[in-house]
Every structure is written in structure tokens, then in C-alpha cells.
N, C-alpha and C positions, 0 to 999 in steps of 0.2 A: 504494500500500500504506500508506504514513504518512497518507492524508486517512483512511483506514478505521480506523486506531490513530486518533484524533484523534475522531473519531466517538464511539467506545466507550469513552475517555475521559470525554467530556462526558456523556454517558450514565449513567457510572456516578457520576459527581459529582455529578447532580442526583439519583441516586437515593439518594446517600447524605445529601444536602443536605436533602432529603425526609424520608429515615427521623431526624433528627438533632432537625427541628423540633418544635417543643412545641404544635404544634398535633394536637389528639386526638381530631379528627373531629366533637365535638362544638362546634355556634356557642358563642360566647364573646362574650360581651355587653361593654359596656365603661360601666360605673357612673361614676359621679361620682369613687370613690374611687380608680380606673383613669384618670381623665386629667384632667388642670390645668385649669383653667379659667383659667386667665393671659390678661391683658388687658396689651396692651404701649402702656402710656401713654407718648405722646411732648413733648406741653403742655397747660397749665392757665393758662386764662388768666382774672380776675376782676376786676372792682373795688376799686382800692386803698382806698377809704372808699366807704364808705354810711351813710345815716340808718336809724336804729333799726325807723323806718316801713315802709320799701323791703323789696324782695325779691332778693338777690341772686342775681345768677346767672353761674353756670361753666360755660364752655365746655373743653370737655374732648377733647382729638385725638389718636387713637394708630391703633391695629392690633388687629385680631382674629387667633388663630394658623392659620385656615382657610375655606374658605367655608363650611365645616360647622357651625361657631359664629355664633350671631348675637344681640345686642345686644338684652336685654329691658328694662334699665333700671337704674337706679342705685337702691342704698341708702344711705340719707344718716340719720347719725347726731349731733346736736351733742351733744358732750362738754364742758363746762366753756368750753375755747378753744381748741379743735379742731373742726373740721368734716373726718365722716370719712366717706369715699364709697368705696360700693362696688359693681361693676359686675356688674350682674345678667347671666348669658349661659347660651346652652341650646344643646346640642348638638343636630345630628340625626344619630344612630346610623344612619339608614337613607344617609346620604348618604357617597360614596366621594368624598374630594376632597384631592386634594394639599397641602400644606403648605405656601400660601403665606400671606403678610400682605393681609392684608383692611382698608383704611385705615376709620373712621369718627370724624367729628365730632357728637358730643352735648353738648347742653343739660341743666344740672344745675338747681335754683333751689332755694332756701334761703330761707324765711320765718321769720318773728318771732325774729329772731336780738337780742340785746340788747347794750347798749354795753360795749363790749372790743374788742378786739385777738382775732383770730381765724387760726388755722392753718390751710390746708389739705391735707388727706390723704388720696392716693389710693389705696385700696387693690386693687393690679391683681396678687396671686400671693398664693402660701402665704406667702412670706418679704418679697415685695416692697410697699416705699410708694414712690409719688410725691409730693415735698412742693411745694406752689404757693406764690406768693407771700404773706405774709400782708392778711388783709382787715381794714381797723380799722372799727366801726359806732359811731357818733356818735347 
């Protein structure tokens, strides 16, 4: 008798769990504005000097937040004496995939940079930088 009470329990908890949810029958898409694009930068690793001539180049190793994000490229901004990078990624909506960390290693490179003392900044969230070593160019 209590496995049949226990039954209709569950029963009525999912139904309730059911009518509770915000889902409203209609597909619900998931925009840019709908979810992070955070890139979990874990090292930055570059040239402590270079000559003016050279092209520098950052390798860059972190995580993706899924296998449904994937790695299109960086955007690389020099500012004064900052070098600011920022990781291009594209979701696919059509793909159902659990929420694990997705390791990758990329190649950044930096041309015609001028003689300074240079920062590097990575920019992997809304809020979040990763700062790398600085690069001096001679």
C-alpha cells in the first residue's frame, strides 16, 4: 500500500514541477545576449623581448565552457602599451552537450609592434582579464 502512496506522490511532483516551469511550449532560442561566451584562460605564455622587426607570438591555454563552443579566433587590439586579445567563439544552438571544460591551446601573433614595454591582456568574460607577462620590443 505505501509503494502505491509513493507512486502518486512522484507523480504528482512532476506534475507540479511541470506546470511550475517557464517553459511555454514555445522553442526559445538562446542569443548571444542569453549566454556568456567566457573563455577560461589558464596561461599566456610570450617573449620577454623582441626586436621591433619580429612578430610576436602568444600562446594562449585555457578551456572552453562546452563542447558546444568552439574557438574561431582571436581579436587582437594594440593600444598605446597594451596588447588586448580577445577570443572569438561560436556556439552551436543545434548541439545538446553537457557542461564540461573543453581544454585548447592557440597561437596569437602580433606584428609591427614598436619599441616599448608592452602588456598583455586577455580578454576571456564580461568582467574578466587575464594579464600575461609583460613583452619589452627593442
Amino acid at each position: 500500500m505505501q509503494m502505491l502512496d509513493i507512486r502518486y506522490l512522484v507523480i504528482i511532483l512532476l506534475i507540479s514541477f511541470t506546470a511550475c516551469s517557464k517553459y511555454n511550449g514555445k522553442p526559445q532560442s538562446i542569443g548571444k545576449s542569453n549566454m556568456s561566451h567566457r573563455v577560461f584562460v589558464d596561461e599566456v605564455q610570450a617573449a620577454q623581448s623582441i626586436r621591433a622587426s619580429e612578430t610576436l607570438t602568444i600562446e594562449v591555454t585555457g578551456n572552453l565552457p562546452s563542447p558546444a563552443h568552439s574557438l574561431k579566433g582571436f581579436n587582437v587590439k594594440v593600444k598605446e602599451k597594451s596588447i588586448e586579445i580577445s577570443p572569438v567563439t561560436e556556439i552551436n544552438s543545434e548541439v545538446m552537450a553537457a557542461q564540461v571544460l573543453v581544454p585548447f591551446q592557440e597561437i596569437v601573433t602580433v606584428e609591427n609592434l614598436k619599441p616599448g614595454k608592452y602588456e598583455i591582456k586577455i580578454f576571456s568574460g564580461k568582467d574578466s582579464v587575464f594579464e600575461g607577462k609583460p613583452v619589452e620590443v627593442k
